[in-house]
C-alpha positions as CSV (number, residue, x, y, z in Angstrom):
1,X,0.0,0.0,0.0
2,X,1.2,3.9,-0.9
3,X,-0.1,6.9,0.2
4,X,1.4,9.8,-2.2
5,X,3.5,7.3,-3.7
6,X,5.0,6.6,-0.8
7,X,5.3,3.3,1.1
8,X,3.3,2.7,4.1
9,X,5.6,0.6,5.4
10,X,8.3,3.2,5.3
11,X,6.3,5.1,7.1
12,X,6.0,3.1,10.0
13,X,9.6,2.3,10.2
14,X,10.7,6.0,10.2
15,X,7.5,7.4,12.5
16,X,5.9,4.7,14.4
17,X,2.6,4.5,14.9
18,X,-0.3,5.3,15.4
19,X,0.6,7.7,12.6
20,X,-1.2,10.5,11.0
21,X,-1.0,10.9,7.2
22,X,-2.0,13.0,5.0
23,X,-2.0,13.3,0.9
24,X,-1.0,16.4,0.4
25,X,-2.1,16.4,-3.4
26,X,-5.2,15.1,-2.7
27,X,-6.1,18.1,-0.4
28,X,-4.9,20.7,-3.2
29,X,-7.3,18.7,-5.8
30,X,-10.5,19.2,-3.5
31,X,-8.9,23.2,-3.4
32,X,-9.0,23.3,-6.7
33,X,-12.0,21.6,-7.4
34,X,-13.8,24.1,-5.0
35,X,-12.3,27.3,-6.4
36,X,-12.7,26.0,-10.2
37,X,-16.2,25.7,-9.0
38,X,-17.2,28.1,-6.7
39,X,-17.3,31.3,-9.1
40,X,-19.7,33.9,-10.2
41,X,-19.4,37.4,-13.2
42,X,-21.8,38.7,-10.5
43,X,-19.7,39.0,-7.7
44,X,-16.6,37.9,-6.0
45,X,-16.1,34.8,-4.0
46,X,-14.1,33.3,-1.6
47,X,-13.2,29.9,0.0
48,X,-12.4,29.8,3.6
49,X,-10.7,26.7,5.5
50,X,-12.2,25.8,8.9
51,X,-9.1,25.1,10.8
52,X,-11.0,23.2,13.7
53,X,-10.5,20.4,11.0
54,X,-7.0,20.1,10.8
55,X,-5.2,22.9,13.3
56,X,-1.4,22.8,12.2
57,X,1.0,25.5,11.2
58,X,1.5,23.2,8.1
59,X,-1.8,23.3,7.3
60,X,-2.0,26.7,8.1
61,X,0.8,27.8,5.8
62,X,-0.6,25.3,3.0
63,X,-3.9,27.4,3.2
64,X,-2.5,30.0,2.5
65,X,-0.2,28.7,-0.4
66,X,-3.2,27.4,-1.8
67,X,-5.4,31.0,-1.3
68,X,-7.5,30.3,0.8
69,X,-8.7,32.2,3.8
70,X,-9.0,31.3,7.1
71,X,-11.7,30.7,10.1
72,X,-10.4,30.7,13.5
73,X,-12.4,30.1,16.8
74,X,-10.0,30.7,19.2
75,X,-6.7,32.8,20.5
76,X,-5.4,29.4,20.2
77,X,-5.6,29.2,16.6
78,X,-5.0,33.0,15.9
79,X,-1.8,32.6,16.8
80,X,-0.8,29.4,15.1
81,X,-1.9,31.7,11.9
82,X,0.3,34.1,12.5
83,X,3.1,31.9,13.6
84,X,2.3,30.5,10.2
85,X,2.8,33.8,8.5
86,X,-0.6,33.4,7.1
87,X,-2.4,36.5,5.7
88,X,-4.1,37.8,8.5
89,X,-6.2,40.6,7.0
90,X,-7.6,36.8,5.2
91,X,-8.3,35.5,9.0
92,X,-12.3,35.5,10.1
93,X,-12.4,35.1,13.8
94,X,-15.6,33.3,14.9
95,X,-16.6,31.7,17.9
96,X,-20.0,32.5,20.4
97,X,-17.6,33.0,23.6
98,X,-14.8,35.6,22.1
99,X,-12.7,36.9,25.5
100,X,-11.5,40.4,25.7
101,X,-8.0,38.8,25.7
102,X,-8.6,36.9,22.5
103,X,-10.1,40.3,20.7
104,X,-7.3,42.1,21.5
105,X,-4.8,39.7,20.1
106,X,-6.5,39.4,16.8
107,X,-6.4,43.2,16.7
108,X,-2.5,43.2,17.4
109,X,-2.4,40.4,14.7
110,X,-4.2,42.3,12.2
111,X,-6.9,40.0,12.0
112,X,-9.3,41.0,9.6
113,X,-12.6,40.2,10.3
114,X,-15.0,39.1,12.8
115,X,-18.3,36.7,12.7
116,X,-20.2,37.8,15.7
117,X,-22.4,35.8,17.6
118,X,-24.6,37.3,19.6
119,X,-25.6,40.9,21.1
120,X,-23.7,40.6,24.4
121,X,-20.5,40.1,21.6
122,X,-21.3,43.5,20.1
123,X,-21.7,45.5,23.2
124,X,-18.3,44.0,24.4
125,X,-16.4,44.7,20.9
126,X,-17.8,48.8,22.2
127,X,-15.9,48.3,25.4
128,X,-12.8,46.1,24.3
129,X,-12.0,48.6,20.9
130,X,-13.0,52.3,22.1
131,X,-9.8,53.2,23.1
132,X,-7.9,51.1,20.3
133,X,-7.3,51.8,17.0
134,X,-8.1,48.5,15.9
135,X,-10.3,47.6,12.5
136,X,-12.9,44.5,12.0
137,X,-14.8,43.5,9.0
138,X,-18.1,42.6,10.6
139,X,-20.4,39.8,9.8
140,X,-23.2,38.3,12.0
141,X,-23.9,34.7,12.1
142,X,-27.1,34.0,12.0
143,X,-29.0,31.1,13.1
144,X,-31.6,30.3,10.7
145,X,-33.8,27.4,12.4
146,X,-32.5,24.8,9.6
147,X,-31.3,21.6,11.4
148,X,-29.6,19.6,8.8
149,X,-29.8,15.9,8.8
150,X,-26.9,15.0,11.1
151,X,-25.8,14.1,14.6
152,X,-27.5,16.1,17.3
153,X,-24.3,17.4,18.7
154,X,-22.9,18.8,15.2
155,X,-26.6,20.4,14.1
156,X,-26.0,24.6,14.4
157,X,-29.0,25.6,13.5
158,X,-32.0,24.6,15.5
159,X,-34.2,27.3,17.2
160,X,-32.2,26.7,20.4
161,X,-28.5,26.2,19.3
162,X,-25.7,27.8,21.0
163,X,-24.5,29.5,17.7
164,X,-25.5,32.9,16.8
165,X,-28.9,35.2,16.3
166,X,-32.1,33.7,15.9
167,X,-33.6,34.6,12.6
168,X,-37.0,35.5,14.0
169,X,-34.7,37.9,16.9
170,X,-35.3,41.3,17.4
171,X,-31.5,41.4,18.5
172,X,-30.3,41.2,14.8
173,X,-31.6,44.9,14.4
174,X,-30.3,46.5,17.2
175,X,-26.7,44.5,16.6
176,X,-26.4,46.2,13.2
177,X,-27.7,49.3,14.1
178,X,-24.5,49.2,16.9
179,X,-22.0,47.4,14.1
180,X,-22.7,50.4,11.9
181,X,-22.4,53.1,14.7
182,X,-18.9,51.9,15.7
183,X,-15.7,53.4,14.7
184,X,-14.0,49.9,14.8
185,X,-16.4,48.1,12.8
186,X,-17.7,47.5,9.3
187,X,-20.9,45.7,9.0
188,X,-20.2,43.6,5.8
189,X,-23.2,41.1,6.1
190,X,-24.5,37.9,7.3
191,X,-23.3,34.2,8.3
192,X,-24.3,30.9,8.2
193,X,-24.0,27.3,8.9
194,X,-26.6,24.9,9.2
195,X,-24.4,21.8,10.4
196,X,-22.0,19.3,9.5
197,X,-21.6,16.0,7.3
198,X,-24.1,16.9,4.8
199,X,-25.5,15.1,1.9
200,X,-28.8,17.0,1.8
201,X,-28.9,19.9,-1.0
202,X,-32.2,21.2,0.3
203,X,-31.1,22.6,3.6
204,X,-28.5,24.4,1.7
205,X,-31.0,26.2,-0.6
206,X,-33.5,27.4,2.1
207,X,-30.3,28.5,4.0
208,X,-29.6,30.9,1.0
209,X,-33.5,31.8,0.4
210,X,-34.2,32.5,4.4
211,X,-30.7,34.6,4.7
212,X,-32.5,37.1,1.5
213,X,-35.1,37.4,3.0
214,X,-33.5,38.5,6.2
215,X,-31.6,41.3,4.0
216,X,-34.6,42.5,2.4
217,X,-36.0,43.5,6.3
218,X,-33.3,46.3,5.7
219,X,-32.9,49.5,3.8
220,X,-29.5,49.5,2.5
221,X,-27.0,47.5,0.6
222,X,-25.1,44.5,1.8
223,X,-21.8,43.9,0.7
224,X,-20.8,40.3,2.0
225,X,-22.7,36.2,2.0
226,X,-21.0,34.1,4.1
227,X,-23.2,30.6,3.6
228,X,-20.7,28.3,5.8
229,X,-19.9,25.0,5.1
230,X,-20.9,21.1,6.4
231,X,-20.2,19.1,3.0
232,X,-20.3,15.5,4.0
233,X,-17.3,13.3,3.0
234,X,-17.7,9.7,2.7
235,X,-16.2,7.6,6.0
236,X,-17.8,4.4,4.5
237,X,-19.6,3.0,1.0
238,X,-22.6,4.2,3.2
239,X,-21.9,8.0,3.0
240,X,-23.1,9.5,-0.5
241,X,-21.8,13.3,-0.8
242,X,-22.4,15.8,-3.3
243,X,-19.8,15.8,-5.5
244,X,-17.9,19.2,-4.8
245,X,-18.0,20.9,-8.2
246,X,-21.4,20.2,-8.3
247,X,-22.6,21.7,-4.7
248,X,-19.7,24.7,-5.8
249,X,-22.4,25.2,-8.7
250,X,-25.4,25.0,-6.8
251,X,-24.4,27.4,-4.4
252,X,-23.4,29.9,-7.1
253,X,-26.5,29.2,-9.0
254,X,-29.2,29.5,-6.0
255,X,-27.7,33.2,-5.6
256,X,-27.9,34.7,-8.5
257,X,-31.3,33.8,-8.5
258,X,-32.1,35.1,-5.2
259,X,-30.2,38.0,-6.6
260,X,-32.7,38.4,-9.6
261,X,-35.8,37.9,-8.4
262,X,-35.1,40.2,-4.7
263,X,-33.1,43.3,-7.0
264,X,-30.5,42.4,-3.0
265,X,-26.8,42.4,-4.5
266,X,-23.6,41.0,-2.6
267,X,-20.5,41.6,-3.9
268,X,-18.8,38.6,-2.4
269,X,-19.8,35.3,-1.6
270,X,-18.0,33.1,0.9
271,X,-17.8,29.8,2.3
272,X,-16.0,27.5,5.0
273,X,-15.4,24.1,4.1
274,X,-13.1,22.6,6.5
275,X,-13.8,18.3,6.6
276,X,-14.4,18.2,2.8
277,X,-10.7,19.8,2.7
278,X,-8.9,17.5,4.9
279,X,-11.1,14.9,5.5
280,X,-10.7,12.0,2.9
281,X,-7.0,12.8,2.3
282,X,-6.2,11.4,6.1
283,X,-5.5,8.2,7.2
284,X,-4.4,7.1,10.6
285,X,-1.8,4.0,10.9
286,X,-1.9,1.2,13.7
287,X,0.1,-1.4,14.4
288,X,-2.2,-4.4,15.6
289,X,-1.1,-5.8,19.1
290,X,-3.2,-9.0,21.0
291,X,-5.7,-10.6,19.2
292,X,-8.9,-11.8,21.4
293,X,-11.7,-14.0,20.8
294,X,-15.1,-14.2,23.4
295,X,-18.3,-15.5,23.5
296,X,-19.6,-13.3,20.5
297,X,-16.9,-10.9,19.3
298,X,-13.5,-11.1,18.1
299,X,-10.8,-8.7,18.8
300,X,-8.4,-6.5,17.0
301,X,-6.6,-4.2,19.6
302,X,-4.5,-1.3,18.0
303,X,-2.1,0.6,19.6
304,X,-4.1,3.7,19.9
305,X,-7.5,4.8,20.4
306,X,-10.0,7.4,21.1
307,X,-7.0,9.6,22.4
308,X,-6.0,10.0,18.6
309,X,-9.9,9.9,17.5
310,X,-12.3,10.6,19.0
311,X,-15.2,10.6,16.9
312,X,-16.6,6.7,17.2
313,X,-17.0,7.6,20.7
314,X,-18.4,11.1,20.8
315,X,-20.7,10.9,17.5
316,X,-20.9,6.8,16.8
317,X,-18.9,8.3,13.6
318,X,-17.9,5.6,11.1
319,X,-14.9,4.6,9.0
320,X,-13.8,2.0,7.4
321,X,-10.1,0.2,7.4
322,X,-8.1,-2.4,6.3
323,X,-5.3,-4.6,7.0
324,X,-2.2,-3.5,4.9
325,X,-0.7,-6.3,2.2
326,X,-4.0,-7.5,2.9
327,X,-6.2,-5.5,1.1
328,X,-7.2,-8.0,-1.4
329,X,-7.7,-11.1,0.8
330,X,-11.1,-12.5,1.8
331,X,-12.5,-10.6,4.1
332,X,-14.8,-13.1,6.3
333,X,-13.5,-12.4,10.0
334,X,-16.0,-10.6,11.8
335,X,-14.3,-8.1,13.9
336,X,-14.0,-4.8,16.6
337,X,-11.0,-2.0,16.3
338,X,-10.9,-1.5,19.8
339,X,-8.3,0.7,21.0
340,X,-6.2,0.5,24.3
341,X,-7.7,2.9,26.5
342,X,-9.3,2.3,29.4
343,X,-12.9,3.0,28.6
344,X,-15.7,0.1,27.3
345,X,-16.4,2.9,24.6
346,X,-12.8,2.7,23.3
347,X,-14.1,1.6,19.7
348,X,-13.0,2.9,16.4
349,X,-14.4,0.1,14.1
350,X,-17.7,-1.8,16.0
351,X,-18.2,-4.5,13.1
352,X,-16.3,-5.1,9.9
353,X,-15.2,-7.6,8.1
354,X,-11.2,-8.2,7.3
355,X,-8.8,-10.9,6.7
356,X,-6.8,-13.1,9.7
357,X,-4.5,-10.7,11.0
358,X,-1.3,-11.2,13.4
359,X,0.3,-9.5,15.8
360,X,2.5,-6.2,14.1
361,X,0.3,-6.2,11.0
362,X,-0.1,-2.7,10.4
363,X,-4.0,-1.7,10.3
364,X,-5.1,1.7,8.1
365,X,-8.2,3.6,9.1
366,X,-9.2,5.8,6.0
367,X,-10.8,9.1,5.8
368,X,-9.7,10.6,9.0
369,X,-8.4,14.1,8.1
370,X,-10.7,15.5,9.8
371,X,-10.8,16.3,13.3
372,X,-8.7,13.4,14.8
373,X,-5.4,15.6,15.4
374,X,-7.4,18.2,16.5
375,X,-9.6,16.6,18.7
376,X,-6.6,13.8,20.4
377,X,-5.6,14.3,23.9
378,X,-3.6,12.7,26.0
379,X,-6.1,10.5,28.2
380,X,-4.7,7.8,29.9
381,X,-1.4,9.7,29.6
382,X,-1.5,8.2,25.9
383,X,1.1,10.2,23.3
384,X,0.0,12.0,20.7
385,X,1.3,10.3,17.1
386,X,3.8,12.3,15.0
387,X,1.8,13.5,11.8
388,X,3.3,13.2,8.2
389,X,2.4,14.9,4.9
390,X,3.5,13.1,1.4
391,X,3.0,14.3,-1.6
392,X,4.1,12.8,-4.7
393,X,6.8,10.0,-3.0
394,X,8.2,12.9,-0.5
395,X,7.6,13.2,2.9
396,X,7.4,16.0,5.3
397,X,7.1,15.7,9.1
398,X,4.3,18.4,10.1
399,X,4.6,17.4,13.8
400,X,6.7,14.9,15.9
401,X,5.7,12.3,18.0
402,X,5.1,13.1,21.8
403,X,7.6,11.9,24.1
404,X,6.9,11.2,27.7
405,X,9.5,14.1,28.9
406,X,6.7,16.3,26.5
407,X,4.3,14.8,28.4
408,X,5.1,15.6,31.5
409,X,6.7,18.7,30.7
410,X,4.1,21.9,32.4
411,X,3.4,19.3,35.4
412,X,5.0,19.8,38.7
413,X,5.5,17.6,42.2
């Protein structure tokens, strides 16, 4: 098996595992396939990355190779941007619990715009800048009651969803009527984002419909859409996306039309894919350990876990995997990836079938680009895998393997 023309096995021998790996050209084809796409004569556009997906300086600084802009939630990020010498008048600082400390520092940075989520934010930004002579690009997110079909905990827009202002609110008045009063601020427009892992077209077309009708409620011009992101990726042969190019096109399409028939113009159009980005051009290496067999399951256990992903056990997310130099022998063992932490719910496979494995086979879970890195910890005192990017037979180490001196290193006695 290769990954960017390079050899899996290699991989393991020079970075251990569990290993993070990612194809770098397959993330610049999905790039490209979403700016070739995502296009208009009528107004400008934009594609953001949402760096919650994959928060690295190398991905950071491949963004911005690539021309992207960024979405950062926290100070945390913001600062890995900069670090990154990314662009930072490109940076759009979101989030629903902003701190003072955290505004500040994107205004030292030059960050250049803000998604704000609620009116508390805005009479904050009116304490936090009045003395500063710092600049945001405003936009407000707003939550337009569309709950996409997905898991409960990744659905941003029901009625009562932590993120942003209710599209029936009052509040979204008075916030612009304070965005346009302020010195620091330029009210560019509106935000959304119905959820996460997609394959639904609809939501996405009321999303854009419900947000022009909002503007129409107001007497002047917007400049800026900002229509989020949520394109689902396929984990397993159960996931069916929409092709890229084609949801690129949809998009584009379902505006101008709003465009034509309200006489509302934007002159930019944005949006944040982050998963669809990252997600299918991961894969995390294991190396297989003891093998156990009871009443009614049988065993795999791999040398990591839900410290390095999370997502079986928070969202019952699925992948699928496969036993390397094995790929193409018959698959009849029943089995559980079961990781080696100390929790029941330590699952990253329930049920799939694979060939007879042994003790050191090396085991590849695909399509986790996504929020595995960013999501690991270090439960159980487990170490966080070194991550690799390769990219047409070369290899580049984006961040080394934990040792247990970096473990311990901010702990005292």
């Amino acid at each position: 098996m290769r990954i960017g023309n390079v050899d899996v096995k290699e991989l393991v021998r020079d970075y251990q595992t569990p290993l993070y790996v990612y194809d770098e050209g397959k993330i610049k084809s999905v790039v490209k396939e979403f700016k070739d796409n995502f296009k208009s004569d009528n107004f400008s556009t934009d594609v953001l990355f949402a760096c919650k997906a994959l928060d690295c300086l190398y991905m950071y600084n491949l963004a911005n190779k690539l021309g992207l802009c960024l979405d950062c939630v926290t100070g945390g990020e913001i600062y890995g941007a900069y670090k990154a010498g990314f662009n930072m008048k490109n940076v759009f600082f979101h989030g629903n619990n902003k701190s003072e400390d955290e505004i500040l520092m994107a205004g030292k940075y030059g960050v250049g715009n803000i998604i704000i989520d609620n009116l508390d934010e805005v009479k904050m930004l009116e304490e936090v800048l009045k003395d500063t002579d710092y600049h945001f690009n405003v936009m407000m997110r707003i939550n337009i009651g569309v709950s996409a079909h997905t898991h409960q905990y990744i659905i941003t827009a029901h009625p009562d969803s932590k993120f942003g202002f209710f599209i029936e609110s009052e509040d979204i008045f008075t916030a612009v009527e304070m965005i346009k009063k302020n010195k620091n601020l330029s009210f560019k427009g509106f935000h959304s984002h119905i959820g996460s892992q997609i394959f639904d077209k609809e939501g996405f077309l009321i999303a854009v419909s419900k947000l022009f009708g909002l503007m129409a409620k107001f007497d002047f011009e917007f400049e800026w859409l900002n229509l989020g992101g949520g394109f689902g990726i396929k984990y397993t042969d159960e996931d069916k996306p929409i092709p890229y190019d084609e949801v690129s096109k949809m998009l584009i399409d379902k505006v101008n039309e709003e465009m034509k028939s309200t006489g509302i113009k934007i002159s930019r159009l944005l949006i944040e894919p982050g998963r669809s980005i990252v997600g299918e051009a991961g894969y995390t290496l294991y190396t297989i350990g003891q093998l156990k067999k009871t009443k009614n399951k049988m065993y795999y256990f791999i040398d990591g876990g839900m410290s390095d992903n999370i997502r079986p056990a928070l969202y019952q997310a699925k992948y699928a995997c496969d036993v390397v130099d094995k790929e193409s022998s018959e698959k009849k063992n029943l089995v559980c990836i079961a990781g080696k932490c100390c929790e029941s719910g330590d699952v990253i496979i329930e049920d799939i079938l694979l060939p007879e494995a042994k003790k050191n086979d090396i085991l590849v879970v695909y399509s986790t680009g996504a929020y595995g890195y960013s999501m690991s910890s270090n439960y159980n005192k487990m170490l966080k895998p070194a991550m690799v990017f390769v990219d047409n037979g070369n290899v580049k180490l984006a961040c080394k393997r934990q040792s247990y001196d970096d473990l311990y290193a901010n702990e005292e006695i």
